[in-house]
C-alpha positions as CSV (number, residue, x, y, z in Angstrom):
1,X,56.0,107.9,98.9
2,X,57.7,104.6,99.1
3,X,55.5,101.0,98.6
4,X,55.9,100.4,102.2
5,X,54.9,103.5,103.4
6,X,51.5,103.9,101.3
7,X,50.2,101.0,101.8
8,X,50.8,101.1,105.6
9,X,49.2,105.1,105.0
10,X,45.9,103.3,103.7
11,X,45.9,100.8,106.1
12,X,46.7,102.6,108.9
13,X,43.7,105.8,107.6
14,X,41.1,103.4,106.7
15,X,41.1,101.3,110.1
16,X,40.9,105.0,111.7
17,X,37.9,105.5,109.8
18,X,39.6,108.2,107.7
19,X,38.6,107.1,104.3
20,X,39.2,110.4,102.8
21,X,43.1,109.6,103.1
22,X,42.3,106.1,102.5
23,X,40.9,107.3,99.7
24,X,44.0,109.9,98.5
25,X,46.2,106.3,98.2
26,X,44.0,104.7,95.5
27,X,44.5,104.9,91.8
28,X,41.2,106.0,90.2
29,X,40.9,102.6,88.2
30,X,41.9,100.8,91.5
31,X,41.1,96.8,90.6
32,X,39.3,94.9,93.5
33,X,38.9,91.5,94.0
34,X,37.6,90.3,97.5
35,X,35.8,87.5,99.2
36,X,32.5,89.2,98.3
37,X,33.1,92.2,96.0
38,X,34.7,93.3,93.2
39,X,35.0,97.1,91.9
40,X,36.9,98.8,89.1
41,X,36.9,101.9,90.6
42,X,38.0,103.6,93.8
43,X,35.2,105.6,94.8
44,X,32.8,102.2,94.5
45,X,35.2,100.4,96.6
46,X,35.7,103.6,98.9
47,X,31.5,103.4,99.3
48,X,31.8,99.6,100.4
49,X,34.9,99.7,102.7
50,X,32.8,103.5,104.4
51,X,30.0,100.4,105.5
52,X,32.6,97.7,106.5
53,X,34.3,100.2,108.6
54,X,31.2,100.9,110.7
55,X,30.7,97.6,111.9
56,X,34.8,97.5,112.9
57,X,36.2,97.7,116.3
58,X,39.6,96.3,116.1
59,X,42.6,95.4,113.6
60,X,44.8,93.4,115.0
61,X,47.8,93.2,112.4
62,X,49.5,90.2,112.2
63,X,52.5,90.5,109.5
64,X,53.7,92.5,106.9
65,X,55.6,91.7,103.6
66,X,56.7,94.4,100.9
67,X,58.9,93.9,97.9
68,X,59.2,96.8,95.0
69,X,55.9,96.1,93.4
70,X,53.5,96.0,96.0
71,X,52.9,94.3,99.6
72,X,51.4,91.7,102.3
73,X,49.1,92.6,105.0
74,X,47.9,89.6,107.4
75,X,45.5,90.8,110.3
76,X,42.6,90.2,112.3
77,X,39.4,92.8,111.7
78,X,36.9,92.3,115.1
79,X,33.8,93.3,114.1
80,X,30.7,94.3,116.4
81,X,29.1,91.7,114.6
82,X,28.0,87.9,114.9
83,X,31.1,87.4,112.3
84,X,33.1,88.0,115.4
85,X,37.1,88.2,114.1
86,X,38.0,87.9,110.4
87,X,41.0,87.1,109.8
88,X,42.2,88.5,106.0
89,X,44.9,88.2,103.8
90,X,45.3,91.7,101.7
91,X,47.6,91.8,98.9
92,X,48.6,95.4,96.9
93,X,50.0,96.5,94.0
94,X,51.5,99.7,93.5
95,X,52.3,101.9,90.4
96,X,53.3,105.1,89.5
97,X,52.7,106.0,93.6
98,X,49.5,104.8,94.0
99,X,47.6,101.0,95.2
100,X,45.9,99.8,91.6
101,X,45.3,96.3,93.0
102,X,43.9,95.0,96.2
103,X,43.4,91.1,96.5
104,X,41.2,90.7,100.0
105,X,40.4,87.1,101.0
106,X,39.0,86.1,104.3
107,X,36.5,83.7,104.9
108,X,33.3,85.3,103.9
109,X,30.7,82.6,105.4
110,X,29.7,84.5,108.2
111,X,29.1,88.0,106.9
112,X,26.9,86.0,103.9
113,X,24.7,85.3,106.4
114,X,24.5,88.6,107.5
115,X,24.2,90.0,104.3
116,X,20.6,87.7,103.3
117,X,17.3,89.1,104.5
């Protein structure tokens, strides 16, 4: 599968709320770094983005970039939450066919606050 086309294929299955093909585009070991969260493994980030996904009700995508090591996606996530839209910045790498690095950043201040008891 070409850069382009997986990481569209993860994008495109996760805001579906099909994780398991999310899932399928993920190196094992995938490497995590987001505004909140870090993982070094796919199924651990697969468990958190399964509870972000719940609380989603649109993706608005904004603009794509791709070169032959990985990609840009810029888009707006609406929640059904006080944290209202999100807009995110989501950067990938790609080896050997699969995503082994996903830089999230979005302003987390908002879903903090949701987060505290």
């Amino acid at each position: 599968m070409e850069i382009r086309q997986l990481i569209e294929t993860y994008h495109s299955a996760w805001t579906a709320g099909d994780i398991a093909g999310a899932r399928g585009c993920l190196a094992d070991d995938l490497d995590f770094r987001g505004s909140i969260d870090t993982f070094d493994k796919a199924d651990d980030f697969v468990a958190a983005l399964t509870q972000f996904q719940s609380m989603l009700s649109r993706v608005t995508m904004l603009r794509r970039f791709f070169d032959n090591e990985g990609g840009v996606l810029l888009y707006d996530c609406a929640t059904a939450t006080p944290a209202g839209v999100i807009r995110t910045a989501e950067f990938f790498t790609v080896r050997d066919g699969k995503i082994t690095e996903i830089r999230l950043v979005f302003d987390a201040t908002e879903l903090r606050k949701l987060m505290q008891p």
